[in-house]
C-alpha positions as CSV (number, residue, x, y, z in Angstrom):
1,X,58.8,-79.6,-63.1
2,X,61.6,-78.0,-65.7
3,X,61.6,-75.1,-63.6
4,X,62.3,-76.4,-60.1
5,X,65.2,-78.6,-61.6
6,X,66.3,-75.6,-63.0
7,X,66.5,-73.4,-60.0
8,X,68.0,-76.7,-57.8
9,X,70.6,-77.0,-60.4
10,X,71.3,-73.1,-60.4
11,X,71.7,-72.6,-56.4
12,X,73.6,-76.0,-56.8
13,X,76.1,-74.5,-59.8
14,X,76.0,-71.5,-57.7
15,X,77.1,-72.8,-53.7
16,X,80.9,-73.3,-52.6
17,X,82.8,-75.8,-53.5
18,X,82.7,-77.5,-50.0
19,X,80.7,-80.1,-49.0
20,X,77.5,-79.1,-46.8
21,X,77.3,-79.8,-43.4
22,X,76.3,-82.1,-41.6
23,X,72.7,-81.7,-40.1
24,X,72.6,-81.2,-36.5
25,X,69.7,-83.8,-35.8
26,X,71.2,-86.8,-38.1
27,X,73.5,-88.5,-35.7
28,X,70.9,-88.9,-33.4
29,X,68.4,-90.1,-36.0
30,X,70.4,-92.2,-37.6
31,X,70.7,-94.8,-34.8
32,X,66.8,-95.3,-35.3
33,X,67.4,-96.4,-38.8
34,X,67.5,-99.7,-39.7
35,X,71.5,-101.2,-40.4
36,X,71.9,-101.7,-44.4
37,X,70.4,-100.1,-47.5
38,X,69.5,-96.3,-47.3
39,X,67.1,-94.5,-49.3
40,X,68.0,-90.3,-49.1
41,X,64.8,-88.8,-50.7
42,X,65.7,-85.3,-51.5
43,X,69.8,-85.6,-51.1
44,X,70.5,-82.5,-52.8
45,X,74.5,-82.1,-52.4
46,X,74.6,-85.2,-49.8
47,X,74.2,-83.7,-46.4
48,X,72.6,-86.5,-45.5
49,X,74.2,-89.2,-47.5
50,X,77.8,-88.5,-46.9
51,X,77.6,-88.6,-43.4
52,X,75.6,-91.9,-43.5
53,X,77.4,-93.6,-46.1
54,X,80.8,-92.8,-43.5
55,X,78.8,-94.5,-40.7
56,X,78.5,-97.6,-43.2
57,X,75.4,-97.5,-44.6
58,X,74.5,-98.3,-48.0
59,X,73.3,-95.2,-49.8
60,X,71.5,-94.5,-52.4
61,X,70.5,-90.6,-52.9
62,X,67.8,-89.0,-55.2
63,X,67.3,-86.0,-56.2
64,X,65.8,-84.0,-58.7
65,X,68.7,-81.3,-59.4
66,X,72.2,-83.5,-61.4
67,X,73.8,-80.4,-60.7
68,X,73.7,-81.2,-56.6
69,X,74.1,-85.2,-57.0
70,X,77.3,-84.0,-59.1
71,X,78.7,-81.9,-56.3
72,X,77.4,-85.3,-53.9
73,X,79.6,-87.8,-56.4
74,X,82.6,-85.3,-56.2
75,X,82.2,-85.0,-52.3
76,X,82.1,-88.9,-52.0
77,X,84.7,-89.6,-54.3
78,X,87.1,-87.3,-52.4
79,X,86.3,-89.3,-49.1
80,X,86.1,-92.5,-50.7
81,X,82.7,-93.4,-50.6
82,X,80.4,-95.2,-52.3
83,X,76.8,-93.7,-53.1
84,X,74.8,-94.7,-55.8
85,X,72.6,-91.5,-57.1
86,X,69.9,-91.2,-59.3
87,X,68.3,-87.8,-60.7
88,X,64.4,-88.1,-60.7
89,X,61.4,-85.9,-60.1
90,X,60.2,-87.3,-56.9
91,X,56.6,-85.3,-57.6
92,X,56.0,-87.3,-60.3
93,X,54.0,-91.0,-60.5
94,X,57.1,-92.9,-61.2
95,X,60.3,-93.2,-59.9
96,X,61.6,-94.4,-57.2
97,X,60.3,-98.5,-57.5
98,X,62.8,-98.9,-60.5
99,X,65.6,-98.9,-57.1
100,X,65.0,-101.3,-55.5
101,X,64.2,-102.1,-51.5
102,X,65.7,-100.2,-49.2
103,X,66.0,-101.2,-45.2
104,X,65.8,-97.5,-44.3
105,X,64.2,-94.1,-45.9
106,X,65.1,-90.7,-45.1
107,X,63.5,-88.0,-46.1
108,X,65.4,-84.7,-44.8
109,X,64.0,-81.0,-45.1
110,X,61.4,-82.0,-48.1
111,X,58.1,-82.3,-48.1
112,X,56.7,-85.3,-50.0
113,X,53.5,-85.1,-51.7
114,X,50.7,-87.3,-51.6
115,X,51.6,-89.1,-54.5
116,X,55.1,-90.0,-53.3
117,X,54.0,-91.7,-50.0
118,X,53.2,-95.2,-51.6
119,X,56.0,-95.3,-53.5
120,X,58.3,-94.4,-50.4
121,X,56.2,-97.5,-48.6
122,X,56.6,-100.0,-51.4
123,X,60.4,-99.7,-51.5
124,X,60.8,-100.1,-47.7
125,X,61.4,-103.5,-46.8
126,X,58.5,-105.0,-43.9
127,X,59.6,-103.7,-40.9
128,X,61.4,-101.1,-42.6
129,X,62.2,-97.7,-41.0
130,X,61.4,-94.2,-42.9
131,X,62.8,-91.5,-40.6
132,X,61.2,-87.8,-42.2
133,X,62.5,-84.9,-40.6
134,X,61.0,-80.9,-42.4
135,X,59.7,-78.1,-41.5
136,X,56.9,-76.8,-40.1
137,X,54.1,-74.3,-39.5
138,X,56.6,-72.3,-36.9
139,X,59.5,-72.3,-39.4
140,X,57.0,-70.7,-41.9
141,X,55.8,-68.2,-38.9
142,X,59.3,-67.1,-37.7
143,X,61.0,-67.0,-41.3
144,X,58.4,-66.6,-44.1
145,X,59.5,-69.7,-45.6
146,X,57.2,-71.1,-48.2
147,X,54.0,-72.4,-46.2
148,X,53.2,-75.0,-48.8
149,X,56.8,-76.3,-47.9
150,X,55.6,-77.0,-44.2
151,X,53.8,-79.7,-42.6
152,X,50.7,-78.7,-40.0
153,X,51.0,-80.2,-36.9
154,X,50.4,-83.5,-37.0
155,X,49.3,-83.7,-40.8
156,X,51.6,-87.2,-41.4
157,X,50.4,-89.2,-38.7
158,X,47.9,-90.8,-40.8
159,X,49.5,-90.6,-44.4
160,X,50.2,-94.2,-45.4
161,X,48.0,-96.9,-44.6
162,X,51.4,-99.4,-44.7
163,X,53.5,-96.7,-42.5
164,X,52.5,-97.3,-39.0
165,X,54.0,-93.9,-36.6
166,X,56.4,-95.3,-33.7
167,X,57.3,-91.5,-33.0
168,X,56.1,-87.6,-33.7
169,X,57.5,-84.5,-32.4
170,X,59.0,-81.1,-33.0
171,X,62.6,-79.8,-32.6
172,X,64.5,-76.7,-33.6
173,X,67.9,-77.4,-34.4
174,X,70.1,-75.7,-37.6
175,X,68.2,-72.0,-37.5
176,X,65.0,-74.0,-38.3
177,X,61.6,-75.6,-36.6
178,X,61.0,-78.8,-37.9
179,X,58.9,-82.2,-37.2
180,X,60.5,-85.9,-36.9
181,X,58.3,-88.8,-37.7
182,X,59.5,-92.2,-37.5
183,X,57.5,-94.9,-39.6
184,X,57.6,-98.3,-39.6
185,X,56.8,-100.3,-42.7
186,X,54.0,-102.5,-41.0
187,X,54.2,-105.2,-44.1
């Protein structure tokens, strides 16, 4: 995985030097999460995170690239916030337990493979929410965006045998087509 940390940290090293924006579906989202520790899976330069962390959550990010959890530290340092990062590849069998439990998981604009999806249940307290949010099929159709990168319709509805669905559906929002699920850890 030397060579996808490598090109994160290189479109990272190579991106503004403002923080990236806010996106356009996490308000809404966020007041289905539960209140209290946050899990950002995929944080890259703290879209996600920032914005949470300002709303009072507890926020831990992870991501694979140090170069975009360092632009995510400088962003919440200049703002005042607290974030705890850590750099792991989330594709590989470990990871992610070694954190802790988290009330809340959000996965934004990554695609988790199937080796990832008990680890995201085991860290989700019972009765935990994990909000995911990627694209899809149609984002691959319109843009020629990776189609390993994009979820088939419906394809997480059955992905966890602990994750129960409370709610599927699509949305474009941000130039993209994406899918929502909302999980509930049923522990």
């Amino acid at each position: 995985m030397q060579g996808v940390r490598d090109k994160w940290n290189r479109r990272y090293r190579e991106r503004e030097p403002q923080p990236p924006a806010v996106p356009e579906f996490l308000p809404e989202l966020a007041g289905r999460l539960r209140p209290g520790r946050v899990l950002d899976v995929g944080a890259g330069d703290g879209a996600a995170s920032l914005w949470l962390a300002e709303q009072g959550f507890d926020v831990t990010a992870v991501d694979i690239a140090e170069a975009g959890l360092e632009r995510l530290e400088r962003f919440a340092g200049e703002r005042q916030l607290q974030i705890r990062t850590a750099c792991l590849d989330l594709g590989s069998d470990n990871g992610i337990g070694a954190l802790g439990t988290f009330d809340s998981v959000l996965v934004c604009r990554y695609k988790p493979d199937a080796r990832l999806w008990p680890q995201l249940a085991a860290v989700l307290v019972p009765g935990g929410t994990l909000a995911l949010v990627t694209f899809n099929l149609e984002h691959h159709r319109r843009t020629g965006f990776s189609e390993r990168f994009c979820l088939a319709p419906g394809e997480l509805l059955a992905v966890e045998p602990r994750l129960e669905v409370v709610e599927y559906g699509s949305l474009e929002c941000d130039g993209a087509c994406l899918d929502r699920y909302l999980f509930r850890n049923k522990g």
